[in-house]
DSSP file (Angstrom, degrees, kcal/mol; ACC not computed):
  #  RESIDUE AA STRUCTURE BP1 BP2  ACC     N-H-->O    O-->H-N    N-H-->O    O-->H-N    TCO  KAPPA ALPHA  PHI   PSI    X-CA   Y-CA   Z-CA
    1    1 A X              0   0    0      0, 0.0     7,-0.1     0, 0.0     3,-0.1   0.000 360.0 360.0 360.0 119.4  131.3   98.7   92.7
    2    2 A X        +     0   0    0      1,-0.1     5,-0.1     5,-0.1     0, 0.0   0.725 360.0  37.8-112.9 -23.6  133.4   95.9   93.5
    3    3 A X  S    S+     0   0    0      3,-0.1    -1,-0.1     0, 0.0     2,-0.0   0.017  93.5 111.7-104.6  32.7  133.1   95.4   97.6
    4    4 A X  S    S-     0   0    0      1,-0.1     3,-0.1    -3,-0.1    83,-0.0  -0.340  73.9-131.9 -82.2 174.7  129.1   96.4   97.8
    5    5 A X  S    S+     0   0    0      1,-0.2    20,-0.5     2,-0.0     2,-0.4   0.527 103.0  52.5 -71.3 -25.3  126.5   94.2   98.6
    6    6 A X  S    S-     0   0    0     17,-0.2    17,-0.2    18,-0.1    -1,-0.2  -0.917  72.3-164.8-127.6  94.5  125.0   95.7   95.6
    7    7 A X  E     -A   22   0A   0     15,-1.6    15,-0.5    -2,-0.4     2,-0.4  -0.097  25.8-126.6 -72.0-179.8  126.8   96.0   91.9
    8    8 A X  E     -A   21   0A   0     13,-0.2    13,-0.3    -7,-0.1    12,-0.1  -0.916  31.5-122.9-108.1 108.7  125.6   98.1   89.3
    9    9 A X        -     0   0    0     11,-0.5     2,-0.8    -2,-0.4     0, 0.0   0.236  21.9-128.0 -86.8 154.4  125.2   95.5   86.1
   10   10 A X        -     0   0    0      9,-0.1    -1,-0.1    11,-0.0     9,-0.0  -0.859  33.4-122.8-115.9  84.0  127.4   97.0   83.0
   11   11 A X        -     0   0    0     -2,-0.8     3,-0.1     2,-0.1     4,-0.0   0.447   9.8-144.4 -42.0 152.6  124.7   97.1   80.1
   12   12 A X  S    S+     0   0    0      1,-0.3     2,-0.3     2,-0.0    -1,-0.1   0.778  94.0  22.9 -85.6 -46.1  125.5   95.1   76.9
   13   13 A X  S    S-     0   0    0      0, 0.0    -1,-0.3     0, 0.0    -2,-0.1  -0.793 108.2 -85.8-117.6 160.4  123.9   97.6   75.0
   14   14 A X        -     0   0    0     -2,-0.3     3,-0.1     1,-0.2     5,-0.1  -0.597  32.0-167.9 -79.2 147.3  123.2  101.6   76.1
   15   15 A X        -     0   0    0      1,-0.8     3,-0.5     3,-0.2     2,-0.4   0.361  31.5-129.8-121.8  -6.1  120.0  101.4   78.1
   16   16 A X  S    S-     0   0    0      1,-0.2    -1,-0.8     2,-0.0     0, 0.0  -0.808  80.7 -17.4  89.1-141.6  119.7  105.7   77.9
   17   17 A X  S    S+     0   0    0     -2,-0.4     2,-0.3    -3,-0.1    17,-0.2   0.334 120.6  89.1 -99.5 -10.8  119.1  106.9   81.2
   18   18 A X        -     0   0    0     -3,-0.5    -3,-0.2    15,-0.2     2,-0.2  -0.662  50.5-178.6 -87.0 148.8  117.8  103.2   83.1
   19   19 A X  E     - B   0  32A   0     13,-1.2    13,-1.3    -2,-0.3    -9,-0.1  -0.847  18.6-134.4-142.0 135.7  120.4  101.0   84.6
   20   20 A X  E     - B   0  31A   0     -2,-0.2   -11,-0.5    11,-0.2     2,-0.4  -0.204  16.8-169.7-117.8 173.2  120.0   98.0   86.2
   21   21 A X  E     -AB   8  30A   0      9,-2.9     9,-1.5   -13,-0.3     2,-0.4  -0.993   7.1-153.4-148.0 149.5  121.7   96.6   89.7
   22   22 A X  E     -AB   7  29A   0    -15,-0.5     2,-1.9    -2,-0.4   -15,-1.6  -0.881  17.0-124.8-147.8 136.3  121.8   93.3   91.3
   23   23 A X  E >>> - B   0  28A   0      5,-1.1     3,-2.5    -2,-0.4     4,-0.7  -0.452  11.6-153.6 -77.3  77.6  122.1   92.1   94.9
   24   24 A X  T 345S+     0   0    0     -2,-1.9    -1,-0.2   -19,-0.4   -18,-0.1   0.532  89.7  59.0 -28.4 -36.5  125.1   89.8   95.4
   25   25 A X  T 345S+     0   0    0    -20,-0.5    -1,-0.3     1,-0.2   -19,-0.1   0.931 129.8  12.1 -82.3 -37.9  123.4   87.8   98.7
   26   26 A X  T <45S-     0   0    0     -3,-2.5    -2,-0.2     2,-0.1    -1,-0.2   0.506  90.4-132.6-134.5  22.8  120.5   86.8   96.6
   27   27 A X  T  <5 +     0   0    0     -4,-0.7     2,-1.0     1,-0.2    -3,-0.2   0.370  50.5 150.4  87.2  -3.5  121.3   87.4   93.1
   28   28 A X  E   < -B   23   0A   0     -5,-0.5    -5,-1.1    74,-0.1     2,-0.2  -0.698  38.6-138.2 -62.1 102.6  117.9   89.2   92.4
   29   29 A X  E     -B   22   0A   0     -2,-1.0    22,-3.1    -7,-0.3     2,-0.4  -0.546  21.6-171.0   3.7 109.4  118.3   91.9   89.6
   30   30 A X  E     -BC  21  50A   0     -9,-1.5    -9,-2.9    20,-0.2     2,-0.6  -0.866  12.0-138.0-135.6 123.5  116.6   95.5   89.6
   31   31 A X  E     -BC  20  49A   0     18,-3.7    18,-1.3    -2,-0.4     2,-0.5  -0.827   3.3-160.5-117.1 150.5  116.1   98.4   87.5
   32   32 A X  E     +BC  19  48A   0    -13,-1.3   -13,-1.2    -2,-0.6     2,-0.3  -0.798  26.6 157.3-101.0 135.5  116.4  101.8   88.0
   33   33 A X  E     - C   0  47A   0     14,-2.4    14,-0.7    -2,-0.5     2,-0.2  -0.805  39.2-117.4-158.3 119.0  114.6  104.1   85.5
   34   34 A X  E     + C   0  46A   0     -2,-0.3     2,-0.3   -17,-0.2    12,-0.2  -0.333  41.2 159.7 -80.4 158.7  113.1  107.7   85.2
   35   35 A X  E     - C   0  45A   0     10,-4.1    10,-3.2    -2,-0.2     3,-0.1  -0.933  47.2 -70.4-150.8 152.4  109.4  107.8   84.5
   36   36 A X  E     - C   0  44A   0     -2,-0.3     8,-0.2     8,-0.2     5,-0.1  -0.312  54.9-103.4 -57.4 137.3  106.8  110.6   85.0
   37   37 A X        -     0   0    0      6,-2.2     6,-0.1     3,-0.5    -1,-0.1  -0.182  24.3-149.0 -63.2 178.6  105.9  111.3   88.3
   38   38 A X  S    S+     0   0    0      2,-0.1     3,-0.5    -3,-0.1    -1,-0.1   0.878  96.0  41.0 -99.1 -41.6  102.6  109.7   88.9
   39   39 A X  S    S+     0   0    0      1,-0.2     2,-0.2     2,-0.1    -2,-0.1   0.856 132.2  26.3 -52.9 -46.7  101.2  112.6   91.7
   40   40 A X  S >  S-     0   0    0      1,-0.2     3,-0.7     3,-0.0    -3,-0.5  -0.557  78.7-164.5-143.6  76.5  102.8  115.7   89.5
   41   41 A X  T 3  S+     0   0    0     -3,-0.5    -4,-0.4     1,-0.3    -1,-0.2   0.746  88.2  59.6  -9.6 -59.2  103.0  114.5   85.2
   42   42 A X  T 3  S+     0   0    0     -6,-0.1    -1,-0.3     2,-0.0     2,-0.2   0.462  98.9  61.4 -93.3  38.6  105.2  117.3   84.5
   43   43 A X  S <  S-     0   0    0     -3,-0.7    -6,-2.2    -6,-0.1     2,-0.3  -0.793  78.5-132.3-121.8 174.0  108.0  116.2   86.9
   44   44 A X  E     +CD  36  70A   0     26,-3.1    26,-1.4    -2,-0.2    25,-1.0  -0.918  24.0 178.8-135.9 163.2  109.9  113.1   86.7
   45   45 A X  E     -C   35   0A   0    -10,-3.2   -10,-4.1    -2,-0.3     2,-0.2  -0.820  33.1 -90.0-144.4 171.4  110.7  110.5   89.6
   46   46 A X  E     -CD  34  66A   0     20,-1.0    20,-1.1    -2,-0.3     2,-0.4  -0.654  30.0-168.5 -71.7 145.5  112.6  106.9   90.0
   47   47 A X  E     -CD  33  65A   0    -14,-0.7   -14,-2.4    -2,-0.2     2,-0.4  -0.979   6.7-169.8-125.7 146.0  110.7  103.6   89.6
   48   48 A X  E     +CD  32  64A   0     16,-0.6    16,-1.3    -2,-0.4     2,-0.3  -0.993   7.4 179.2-134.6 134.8  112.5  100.5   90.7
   49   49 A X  E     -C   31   0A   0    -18,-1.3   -18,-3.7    -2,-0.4     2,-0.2  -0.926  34.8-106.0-135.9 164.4  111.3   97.3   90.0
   50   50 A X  E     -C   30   0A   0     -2,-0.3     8,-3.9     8,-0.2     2,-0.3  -0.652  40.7-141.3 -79.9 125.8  112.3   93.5   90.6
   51   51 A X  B     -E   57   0B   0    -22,-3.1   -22,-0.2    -2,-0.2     6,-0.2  -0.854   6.3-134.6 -95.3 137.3  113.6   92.0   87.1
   52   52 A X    >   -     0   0    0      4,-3.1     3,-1.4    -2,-0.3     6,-0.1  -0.259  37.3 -97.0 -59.0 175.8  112.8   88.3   86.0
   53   53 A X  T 3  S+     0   0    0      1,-0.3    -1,-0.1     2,-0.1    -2,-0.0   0.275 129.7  60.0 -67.7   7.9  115.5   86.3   84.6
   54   54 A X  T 3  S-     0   0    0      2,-0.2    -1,-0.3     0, 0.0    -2,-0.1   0.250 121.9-108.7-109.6  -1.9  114.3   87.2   81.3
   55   55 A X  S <  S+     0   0    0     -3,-1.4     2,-0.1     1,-0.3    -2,-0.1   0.243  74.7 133.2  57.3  -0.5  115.0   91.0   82.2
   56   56 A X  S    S-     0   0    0      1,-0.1    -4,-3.1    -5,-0.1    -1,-0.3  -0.468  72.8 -93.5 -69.6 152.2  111.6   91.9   82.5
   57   57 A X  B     -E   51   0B   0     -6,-0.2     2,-0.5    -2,-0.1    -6,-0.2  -0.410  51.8-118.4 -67.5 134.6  109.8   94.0   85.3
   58   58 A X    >   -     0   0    0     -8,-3.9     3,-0.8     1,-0.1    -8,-0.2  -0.744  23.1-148.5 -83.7 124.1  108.6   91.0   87.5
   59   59 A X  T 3  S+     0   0    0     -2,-0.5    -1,-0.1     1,-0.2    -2,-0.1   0.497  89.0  56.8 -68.5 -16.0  104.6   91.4   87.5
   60   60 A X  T 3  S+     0   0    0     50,-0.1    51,-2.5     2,-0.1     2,-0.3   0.002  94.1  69.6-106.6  22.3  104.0   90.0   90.8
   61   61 A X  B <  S-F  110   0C   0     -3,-0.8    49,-0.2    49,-0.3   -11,-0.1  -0.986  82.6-126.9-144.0 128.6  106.2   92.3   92.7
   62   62 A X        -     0   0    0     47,-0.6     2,-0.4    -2,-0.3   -12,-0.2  -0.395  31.7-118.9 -93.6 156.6  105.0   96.1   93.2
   63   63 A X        -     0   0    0     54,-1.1     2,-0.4   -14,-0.1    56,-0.4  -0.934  17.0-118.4 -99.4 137.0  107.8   98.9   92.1
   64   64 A X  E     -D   48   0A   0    -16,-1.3   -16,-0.6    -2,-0.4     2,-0.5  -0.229  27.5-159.1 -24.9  79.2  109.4  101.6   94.2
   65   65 A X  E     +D   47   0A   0     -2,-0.4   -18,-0.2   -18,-0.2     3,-0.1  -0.768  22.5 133.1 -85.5 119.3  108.9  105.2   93.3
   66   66 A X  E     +D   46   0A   0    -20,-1.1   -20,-1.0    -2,-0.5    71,-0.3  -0.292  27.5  54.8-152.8-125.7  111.0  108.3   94.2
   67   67 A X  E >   +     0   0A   0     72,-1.2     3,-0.5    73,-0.4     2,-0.3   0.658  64.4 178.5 -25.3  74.8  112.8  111.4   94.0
   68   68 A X  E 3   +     0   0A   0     69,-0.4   -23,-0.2    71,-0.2    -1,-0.2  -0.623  43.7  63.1-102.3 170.7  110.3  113.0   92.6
   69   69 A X  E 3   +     0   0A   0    -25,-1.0    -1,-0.2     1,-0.3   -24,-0.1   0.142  68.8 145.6 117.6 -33.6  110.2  116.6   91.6
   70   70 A X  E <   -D   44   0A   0    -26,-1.4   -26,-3.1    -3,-0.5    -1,-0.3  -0.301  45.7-130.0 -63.2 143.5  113.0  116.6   88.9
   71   71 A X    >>  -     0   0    0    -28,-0.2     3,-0.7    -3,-0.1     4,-0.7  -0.342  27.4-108.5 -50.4 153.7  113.1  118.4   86.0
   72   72 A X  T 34 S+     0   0    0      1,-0.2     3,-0.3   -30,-0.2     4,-0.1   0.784 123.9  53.7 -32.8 -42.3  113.8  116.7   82.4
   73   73 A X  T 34 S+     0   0    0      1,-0.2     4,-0.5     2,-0.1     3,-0.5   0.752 104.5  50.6 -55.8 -49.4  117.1  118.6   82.9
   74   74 A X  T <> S+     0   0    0     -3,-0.7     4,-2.2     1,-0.3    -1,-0.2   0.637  81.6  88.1 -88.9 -14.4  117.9  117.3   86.0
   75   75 A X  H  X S+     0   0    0     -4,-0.7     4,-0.7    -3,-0.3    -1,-0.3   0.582  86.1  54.4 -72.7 -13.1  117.5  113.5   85.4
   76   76 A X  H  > S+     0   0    0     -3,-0.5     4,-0.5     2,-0.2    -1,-0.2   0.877 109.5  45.2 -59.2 -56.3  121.5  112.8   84.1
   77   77 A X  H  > S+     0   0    0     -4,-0.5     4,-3.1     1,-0.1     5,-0.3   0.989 111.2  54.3 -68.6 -46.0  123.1  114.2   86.9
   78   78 A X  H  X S+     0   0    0     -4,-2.2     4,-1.3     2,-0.2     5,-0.3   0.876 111.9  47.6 -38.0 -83.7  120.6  112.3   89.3
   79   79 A X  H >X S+     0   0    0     -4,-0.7     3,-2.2     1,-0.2     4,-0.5   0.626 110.4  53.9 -16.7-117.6  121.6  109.1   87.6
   80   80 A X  H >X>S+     0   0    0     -4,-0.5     4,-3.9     1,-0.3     5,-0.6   0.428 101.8  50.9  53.7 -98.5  124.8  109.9   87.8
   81   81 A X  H 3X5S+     0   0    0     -4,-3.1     4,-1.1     1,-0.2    -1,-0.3   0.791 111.6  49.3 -66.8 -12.3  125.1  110.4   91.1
   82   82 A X  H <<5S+     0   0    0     -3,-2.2    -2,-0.3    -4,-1.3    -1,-0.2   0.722 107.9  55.6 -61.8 -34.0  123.4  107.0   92.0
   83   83 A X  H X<5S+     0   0    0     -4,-0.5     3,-0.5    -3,-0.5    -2,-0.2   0.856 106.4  47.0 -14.9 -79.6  125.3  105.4   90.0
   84   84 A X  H 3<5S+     0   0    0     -4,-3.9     2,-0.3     1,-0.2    -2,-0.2   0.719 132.3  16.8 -56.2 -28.5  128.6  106.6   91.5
   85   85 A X  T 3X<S+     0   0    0     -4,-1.1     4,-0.6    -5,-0.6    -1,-0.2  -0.465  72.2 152.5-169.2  90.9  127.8  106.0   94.6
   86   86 A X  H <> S+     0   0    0     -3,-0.5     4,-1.4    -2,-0.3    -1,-0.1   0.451  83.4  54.3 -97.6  -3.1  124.7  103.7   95.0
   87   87 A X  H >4 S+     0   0    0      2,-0.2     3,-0.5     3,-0.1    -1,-0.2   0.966 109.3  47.0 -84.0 -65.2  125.8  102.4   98.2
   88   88 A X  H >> S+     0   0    0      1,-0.2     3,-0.8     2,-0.2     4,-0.6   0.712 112.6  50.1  10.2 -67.6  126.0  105.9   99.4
   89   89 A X  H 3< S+     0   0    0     -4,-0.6     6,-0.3    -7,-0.2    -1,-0.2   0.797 107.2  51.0 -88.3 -19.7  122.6  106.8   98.0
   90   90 A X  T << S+     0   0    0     -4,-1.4    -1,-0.2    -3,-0.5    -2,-0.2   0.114 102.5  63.0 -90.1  32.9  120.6  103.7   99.6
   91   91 A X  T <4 S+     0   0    0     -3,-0.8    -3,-0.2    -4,-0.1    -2,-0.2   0.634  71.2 113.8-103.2 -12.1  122.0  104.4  103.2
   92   92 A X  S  < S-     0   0    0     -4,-0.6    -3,-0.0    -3,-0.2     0, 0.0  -0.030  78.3-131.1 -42.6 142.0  120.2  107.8  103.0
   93   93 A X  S >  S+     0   0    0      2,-0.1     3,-1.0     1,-0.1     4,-0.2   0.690 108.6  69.3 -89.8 -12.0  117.4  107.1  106.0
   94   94 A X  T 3  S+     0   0    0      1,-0.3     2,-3.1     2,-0.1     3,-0.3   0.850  96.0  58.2 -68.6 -77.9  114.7  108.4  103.3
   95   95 A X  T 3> S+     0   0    0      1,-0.3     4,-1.2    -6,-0.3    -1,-0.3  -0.089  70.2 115.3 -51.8  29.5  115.5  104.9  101.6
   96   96 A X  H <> S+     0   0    0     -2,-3.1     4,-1.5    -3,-1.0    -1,-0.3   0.989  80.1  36.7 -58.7 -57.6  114.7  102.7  104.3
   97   97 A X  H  > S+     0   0    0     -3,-0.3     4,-0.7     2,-0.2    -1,-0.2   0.397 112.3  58.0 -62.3 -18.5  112.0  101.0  102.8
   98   98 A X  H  > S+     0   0    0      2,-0.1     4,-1.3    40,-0.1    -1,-0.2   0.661 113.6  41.6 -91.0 -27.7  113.6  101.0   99.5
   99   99 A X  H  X S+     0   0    0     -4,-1.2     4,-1.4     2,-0.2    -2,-0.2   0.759 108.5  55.1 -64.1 -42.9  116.8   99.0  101.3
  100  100 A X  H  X S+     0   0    0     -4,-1.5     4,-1.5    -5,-0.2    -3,-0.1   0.993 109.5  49.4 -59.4 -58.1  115.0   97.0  103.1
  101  101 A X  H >< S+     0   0    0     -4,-0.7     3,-1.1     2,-0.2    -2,-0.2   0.892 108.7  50.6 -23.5 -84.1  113.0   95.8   99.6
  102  102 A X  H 3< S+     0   0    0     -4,-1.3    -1,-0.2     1,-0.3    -2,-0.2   0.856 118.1  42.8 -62.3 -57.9  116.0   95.2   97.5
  103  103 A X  H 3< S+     0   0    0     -4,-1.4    -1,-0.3    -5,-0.1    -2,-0.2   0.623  80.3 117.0  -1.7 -61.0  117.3   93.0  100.3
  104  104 A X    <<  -     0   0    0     -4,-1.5     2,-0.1    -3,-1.1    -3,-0.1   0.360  58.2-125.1 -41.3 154.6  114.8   91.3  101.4
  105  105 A X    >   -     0   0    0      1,-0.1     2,-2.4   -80,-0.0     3,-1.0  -0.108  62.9 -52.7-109.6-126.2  114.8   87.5  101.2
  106  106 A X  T 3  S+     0   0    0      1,-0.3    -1,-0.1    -2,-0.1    -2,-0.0  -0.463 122.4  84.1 -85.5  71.3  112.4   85.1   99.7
  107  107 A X  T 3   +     0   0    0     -2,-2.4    -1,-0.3     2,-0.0    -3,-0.1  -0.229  58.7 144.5-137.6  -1.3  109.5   87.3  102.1
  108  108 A X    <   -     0   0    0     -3,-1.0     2,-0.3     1,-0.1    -6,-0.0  -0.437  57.4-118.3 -82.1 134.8  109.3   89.9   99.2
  109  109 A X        -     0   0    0      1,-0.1   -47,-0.6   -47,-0.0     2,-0.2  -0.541  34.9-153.8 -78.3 133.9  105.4   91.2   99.1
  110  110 A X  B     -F   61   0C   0     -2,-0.3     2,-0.4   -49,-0.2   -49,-0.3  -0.551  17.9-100.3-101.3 168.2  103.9   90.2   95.6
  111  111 A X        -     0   0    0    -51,-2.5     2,-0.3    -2,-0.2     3,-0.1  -0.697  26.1-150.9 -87.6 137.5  101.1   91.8   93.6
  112  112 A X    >   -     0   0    0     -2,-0.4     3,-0.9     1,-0.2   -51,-0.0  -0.640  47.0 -76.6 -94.1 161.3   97.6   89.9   93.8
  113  113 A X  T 3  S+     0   0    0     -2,-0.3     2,-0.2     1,-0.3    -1,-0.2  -0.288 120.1  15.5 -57.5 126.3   95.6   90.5   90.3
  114  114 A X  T 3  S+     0   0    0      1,-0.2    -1,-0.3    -3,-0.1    -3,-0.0  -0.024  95.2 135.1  90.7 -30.9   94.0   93.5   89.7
  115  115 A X    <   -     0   0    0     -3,-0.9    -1,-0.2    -2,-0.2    -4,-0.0  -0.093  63.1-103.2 -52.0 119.4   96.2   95.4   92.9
  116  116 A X        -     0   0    0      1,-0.2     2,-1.4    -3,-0.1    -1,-0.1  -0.165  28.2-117.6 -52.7 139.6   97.6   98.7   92.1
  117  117 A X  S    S+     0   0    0    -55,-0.1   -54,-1.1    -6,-0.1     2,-0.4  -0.227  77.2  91.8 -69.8  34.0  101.2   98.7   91.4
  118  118 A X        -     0   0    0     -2,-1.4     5,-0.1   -56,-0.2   -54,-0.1  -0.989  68.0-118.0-160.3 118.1  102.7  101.0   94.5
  119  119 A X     >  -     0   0    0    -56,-0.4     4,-0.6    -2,-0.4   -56,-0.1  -0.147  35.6-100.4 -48.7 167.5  103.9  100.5   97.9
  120  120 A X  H >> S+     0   0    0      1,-0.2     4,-2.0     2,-0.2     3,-0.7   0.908 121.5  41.3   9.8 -92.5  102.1  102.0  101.2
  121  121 A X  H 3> S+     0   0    0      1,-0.2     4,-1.0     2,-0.2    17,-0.5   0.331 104.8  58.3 -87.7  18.1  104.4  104.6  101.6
  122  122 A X  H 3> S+     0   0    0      3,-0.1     4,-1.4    15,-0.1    -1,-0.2   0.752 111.2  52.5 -96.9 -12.3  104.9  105.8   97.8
  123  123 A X  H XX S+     0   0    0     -3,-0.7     3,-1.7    -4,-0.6     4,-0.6   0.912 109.5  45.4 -74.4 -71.8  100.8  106.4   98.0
  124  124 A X  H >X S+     0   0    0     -4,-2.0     3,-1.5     1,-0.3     4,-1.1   0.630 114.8  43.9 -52.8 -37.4  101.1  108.1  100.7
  125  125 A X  H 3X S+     0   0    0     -4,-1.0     4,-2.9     1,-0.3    -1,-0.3   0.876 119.3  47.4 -47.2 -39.8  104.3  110.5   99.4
  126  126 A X  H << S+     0   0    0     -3,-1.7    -1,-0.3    -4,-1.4    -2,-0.2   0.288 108.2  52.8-105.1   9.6  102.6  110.9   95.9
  127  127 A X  H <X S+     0   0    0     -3,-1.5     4,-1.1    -4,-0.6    -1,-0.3   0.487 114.3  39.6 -99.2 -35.8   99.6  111.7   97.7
  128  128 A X  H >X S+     0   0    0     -4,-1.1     4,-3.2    -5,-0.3     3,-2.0   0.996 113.6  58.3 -44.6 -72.6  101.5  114.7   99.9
  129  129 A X  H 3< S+     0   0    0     -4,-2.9    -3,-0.2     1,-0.3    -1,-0.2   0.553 104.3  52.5 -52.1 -25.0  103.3  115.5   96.7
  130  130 A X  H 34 S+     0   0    0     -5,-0.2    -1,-0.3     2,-0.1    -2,-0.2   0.655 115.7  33.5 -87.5 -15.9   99.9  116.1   95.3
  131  131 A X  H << S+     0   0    0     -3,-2.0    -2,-0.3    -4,-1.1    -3,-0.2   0.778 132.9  32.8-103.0 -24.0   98.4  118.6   97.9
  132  132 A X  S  < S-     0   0    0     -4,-3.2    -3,-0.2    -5,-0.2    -2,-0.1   0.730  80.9-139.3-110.1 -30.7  102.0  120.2   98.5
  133  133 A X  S    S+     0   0    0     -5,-0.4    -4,-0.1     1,-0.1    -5,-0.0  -0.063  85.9  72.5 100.4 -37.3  103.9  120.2   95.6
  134  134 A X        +     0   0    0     -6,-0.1     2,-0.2     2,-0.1    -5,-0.1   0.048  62.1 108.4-120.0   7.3  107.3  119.2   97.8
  135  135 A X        -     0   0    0    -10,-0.1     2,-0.4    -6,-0.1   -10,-0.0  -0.572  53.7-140.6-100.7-170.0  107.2  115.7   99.0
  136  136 A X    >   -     0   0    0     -2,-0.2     2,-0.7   -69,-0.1     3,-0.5  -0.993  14.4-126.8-136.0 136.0  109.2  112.9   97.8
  137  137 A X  T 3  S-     0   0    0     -2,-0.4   -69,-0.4   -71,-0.3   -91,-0.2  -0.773  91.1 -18.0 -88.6 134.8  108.2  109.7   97.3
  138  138 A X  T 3  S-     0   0    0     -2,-0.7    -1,-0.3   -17,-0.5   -43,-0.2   0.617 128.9 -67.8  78.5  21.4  110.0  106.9   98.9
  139  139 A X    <   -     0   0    0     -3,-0.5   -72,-1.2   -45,-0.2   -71,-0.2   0.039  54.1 -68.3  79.4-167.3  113.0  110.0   99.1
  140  140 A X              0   0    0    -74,-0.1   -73,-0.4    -4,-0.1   -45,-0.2   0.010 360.0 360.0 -92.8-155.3  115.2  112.2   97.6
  141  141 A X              0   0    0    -75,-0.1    -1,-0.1   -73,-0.1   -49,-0.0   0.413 360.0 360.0-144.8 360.0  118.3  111.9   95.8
């Protein structure tokens, strides 16, 4: 992506199926990765979290969870298409809150000790997703 607001970072090494992204107006660095959902184990979802400068998930900053519901199967092409067109996929109105986030400027809500690691609205989706089987946290893909 070369006019976004938002590149996708070009790995040094193959990362698998994570990739990381970073936000040209304030330079902050993100990864995208699938992980078991948390609501429904044998489905898989996104987590995105804020990287230090060391590339680690930043501990003081809670991570994003969503499109959950995939199969094992399904998790390439979903990458994929976020990838190709990540601009595209955070203008989607389920991603409000996940745009807003990656944006954000130095206002980004941190984690206090001991606080569970999950926004507002990904409890509530992954609480849905647990009585219904069909919601998405923080939206589809």
């Amino acid at each position: 992506m070369t006019d976004a607001a938002i590149d996708v970072v070009v790995p040094r090494t193959p990362e698998g199926l994570g990739f990381q992204v970073k936000v040209r107006a304030t330079g902050r660095v993100f990864r995208i990765e699938p992980t078991r959902c948390p609501g429904q184990p044998r489905y898989w979802c996104f987590r995105i979290y804020r990287c230090t400068s060391a590339g680690m998930a930043d501990a003081t900053e809670r991570p994003w969870y969503g499109a959950a519901g995939m199969t094992r199967d399904e998790l390439p092409g979903a990458v994929q298409a976020i990838r190709t067109d990540l601009e595209g996929w955070l203008a989607q109105d389920e991603h409000r809150e996940l745009r807003s986030w990656l944006f954000a400027g130095d206002e980004v809500a941190t984690v206090t000790p001991g606080q569970r690691t999950r926004t507002a609205s990904a409890r509530r989706a992954l609480t849905e997703l647990a009585g219904t089987g069909d919601a998405v946290p923080g939206g589809a893909v």
